[in-house]
C-alpha positions, 0 to 999 in steps of 0.5 A, a space after each residue: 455536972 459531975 453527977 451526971 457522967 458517975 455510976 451508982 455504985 449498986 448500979 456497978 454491982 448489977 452489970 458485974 454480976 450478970 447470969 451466964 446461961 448456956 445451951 450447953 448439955 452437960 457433957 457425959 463421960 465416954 470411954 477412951 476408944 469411943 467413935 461418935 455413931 456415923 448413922 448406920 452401922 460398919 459392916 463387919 470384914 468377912 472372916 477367911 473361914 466363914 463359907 458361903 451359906 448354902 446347902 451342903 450335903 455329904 457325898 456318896 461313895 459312889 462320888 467320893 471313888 469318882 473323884 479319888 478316881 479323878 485324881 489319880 487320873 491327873 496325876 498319872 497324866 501330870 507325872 506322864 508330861 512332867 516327870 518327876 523330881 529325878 527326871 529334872 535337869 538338863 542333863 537327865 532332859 539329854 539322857 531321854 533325848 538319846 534314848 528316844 531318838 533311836 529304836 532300843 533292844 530293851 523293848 524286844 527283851 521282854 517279848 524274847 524272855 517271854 518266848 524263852 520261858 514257853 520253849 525253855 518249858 520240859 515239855 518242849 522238845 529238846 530243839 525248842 529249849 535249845 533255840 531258846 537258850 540261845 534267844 536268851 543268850 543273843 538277848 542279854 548280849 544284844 541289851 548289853 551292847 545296846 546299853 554301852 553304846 547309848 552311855 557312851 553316847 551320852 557321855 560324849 555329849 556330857 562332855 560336849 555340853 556340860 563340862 562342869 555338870 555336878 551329875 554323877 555319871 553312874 547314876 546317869 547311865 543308870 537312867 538311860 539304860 532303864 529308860 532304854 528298856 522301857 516301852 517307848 509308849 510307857 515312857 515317863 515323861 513322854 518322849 519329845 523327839 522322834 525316832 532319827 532325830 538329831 540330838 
């Protein structure tokens, strides 16, 4: 009885050594950075200075001058609604408003100088180089008294609205009288009350 239930001992050895197969491939040694393939290629990010294919070609002078011609033109026109840096500020947006609100001497000046500098000419006679002196003279006077009265307008109302103001009064004055003097249509920036109205 006991025979039947015990092993062979070469039997033991058999089922002990038994032959491992695998399905395995061996496995193949790849970089650090490697990222198994996904079936299709990772489209590449566009570059900023890559530009789209197309056909260039250079420009003619004539269309070259159009558009430096363009340019200019747009920024005539900005410089004519915005100003530039010494136009900005409540204080300078105050400045043109009094000029703008009222007629000026300034403009007339330029017209009268013109007529002074014809008749003050030697071959006029004597009446019209006398009349044209005293143009010139009522001239002058007439831009000095217009340019004190709108500065003391506008330091009126400086003080009125902008107690603390960091502006230099000098330079202020300054502005207006030469906005005063220019053309009301060569203004820059352009005008944005009318003639009589309040500031």
């Amino acid at each position: 009885m006991p025979s039947l239930f015990r092993r062979k001992s070469d039997q033991l050895v058999e089922d002990a050594v038994t032959e491992v197969t695998t399905d395995e491939e061996p496995t193949v040694t790849r970089p650090k950075g490697y990222t198994p393939a996904k079936g299709r290629e990772t489209p590449k990010r566009p570059s900023p200075a890559r530009r789209p294919a197309g056909p260039t070609r250079e420009l003619s002078k004539e269309e070259k001058r159009e558009l430096r011609r363009q340019a200019r033109a747009e920024a005539a026109e900005e410089f004519r609604r915005e100003g530039g840096p010494r136009d900005r500020g409540p204080e300078r947006l105050l400045a043109r408003n009094v000029v703008d609100s009222r007629r000026t001497v300034g403009p007339w000046f330029f017209g009268g100088a013109l007529l002074v500098l014809i008749g003050s000419s030697q071959a006029m006679p004597p009446a019209v180089q006398l009349a044209s002196n005293i143009l010139w003279g009522v001239l002058a006077v007439a831009v000095v008294v217009d340019s004190v009265l709108l500065c003391r307008k506008l330091k009126r109302l400086i003080r009125e609205r902008f107690p603390n103001t960091g502006q230099r009064m000098g330079s202020l004055y300054m502005y207006t009288v030469m906005r005063g003097i220019t053309f009301r249509k060569m203004r820059a920036p352009a005008p944005q009350v009318n003639l009589g109205d309040p500031v």
